[in-house]
N, C-alpha and C positions, 0 to 999 in steps of 0.2 A: 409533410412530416416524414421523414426515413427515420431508421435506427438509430442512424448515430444522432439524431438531436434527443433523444431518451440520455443517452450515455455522456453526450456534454452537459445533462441536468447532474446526473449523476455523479461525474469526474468533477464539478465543481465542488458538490456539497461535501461528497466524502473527501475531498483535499482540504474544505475548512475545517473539516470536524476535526481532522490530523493534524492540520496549525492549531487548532487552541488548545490541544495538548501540548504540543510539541512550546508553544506561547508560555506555560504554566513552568516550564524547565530551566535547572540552570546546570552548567556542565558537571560539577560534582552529582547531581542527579544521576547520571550514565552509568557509574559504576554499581548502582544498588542491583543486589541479587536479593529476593525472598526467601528463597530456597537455593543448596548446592545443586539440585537437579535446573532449577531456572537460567532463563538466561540472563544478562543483564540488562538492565532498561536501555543500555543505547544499543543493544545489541538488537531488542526485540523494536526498540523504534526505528533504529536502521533497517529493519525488514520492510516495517509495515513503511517506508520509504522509499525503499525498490520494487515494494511490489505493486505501491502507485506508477511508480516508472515504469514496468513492465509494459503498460498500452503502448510505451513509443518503443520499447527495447525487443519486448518478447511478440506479442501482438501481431509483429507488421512481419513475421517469419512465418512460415508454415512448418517448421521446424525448429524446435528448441529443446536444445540441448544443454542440459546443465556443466555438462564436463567441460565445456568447451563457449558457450556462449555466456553465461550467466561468473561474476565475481559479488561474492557479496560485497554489499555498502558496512563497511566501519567507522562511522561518525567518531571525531574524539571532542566535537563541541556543538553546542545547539546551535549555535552562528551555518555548521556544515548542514546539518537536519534542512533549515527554514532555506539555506543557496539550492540545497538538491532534491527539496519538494517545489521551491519556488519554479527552477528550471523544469524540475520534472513535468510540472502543469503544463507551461507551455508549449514544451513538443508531445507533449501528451493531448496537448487541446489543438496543434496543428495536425497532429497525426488524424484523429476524431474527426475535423472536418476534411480531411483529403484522403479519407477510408473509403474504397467504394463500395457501392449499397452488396455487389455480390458477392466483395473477398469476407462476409461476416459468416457465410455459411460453408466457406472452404474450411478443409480438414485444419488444423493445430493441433501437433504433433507433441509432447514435451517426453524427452527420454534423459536418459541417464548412461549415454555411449551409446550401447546398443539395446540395453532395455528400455522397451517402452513404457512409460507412467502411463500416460493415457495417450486416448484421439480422441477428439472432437471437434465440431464447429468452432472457428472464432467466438463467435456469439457466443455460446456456451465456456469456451475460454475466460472471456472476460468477466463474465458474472462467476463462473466457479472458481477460477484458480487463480485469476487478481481480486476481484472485487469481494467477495466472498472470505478471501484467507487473509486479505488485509481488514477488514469490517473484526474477524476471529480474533486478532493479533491486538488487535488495537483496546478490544475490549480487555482483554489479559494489561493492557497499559495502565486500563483505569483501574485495574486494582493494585497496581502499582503502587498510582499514582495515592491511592488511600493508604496503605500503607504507609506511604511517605508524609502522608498527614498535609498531602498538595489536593488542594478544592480540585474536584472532581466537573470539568465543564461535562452542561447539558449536550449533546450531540445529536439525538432523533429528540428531543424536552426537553426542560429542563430535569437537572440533576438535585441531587438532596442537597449539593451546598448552594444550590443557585435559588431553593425554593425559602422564603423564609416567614 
């Protein structure tokens, strides 16, 4: 057992739990804002889209910078969602097994030019600022997705529209 076979349990589950939302959408969906403060639902799925991608993007740098390394994802149909989580998995799940066991405790870097967000270990990278703010982001989806009066899937159980 290494690290990264934890994190390939983990990169799989949290990628289905993001397709059976992403499953439940059709592209008129993208446009809904609940608030003028919010963002819009392809806006906030497009996130929680790149920042699955991030293990192959951000992850494999010891430095990331957002000014310069990082373009948001703009989805303008769910067909793009399901091609760039679909893709994303799999160099996401290449990257995971040809990680080696000691780049998980090198520094990661994430700044902003020259301000620094944080440092930390890889390890700590991946559960805090991918895996963590996409799990955050996605939950914000499911109330989305109630407000749009779209069934709510189960994702850690079942959900209230899955129980009956």
């Amino acid at each position: 057992m290494s690290t990264k076979d934890g994190f390939l349990v983990e990169l799989e589950r949290e990628t289905n739990s993001t397709r059976r939302i992403i499953d439940r959408l059709k592209d008129e969906d993208l446009a809904f804002r609940p608030h003028e403060k919010s963002m819009s639902l392809g806006a906030l799925i497009g996130h929680v889209v790149e920042l699955h991608n991030w293990v192959a993007t951000a992850l494999t740098k010891n430095d990331f910078n957002l000014q310069t390394d990082y373009k948001p994802f703009k989805p303008s149909t769910v067909a793009e969602l399901k091609q760039a989580l679909d893709e994303g998995y799999k160099a996401n799940e290449q990257t995971l097994n040809t990680f080696p066991e000691d780049e998980w405790f090198k520094t990661w870097t994430m700044r902003v030019g020259d301000y620094v967000i944080g440092e930390m270990p890889k390890l700590g990278a991946l559960r805090f600022v991918i895996n963590n703010h996409l799990i955050h982001h996605r939950g914000q989806l499911t109330v989305y997705l109630r407000l749009l009066d779209i069934p709510v899937p189960g994702l850690y159980g079942p959900s209230a529209d899955e129980q009956k």
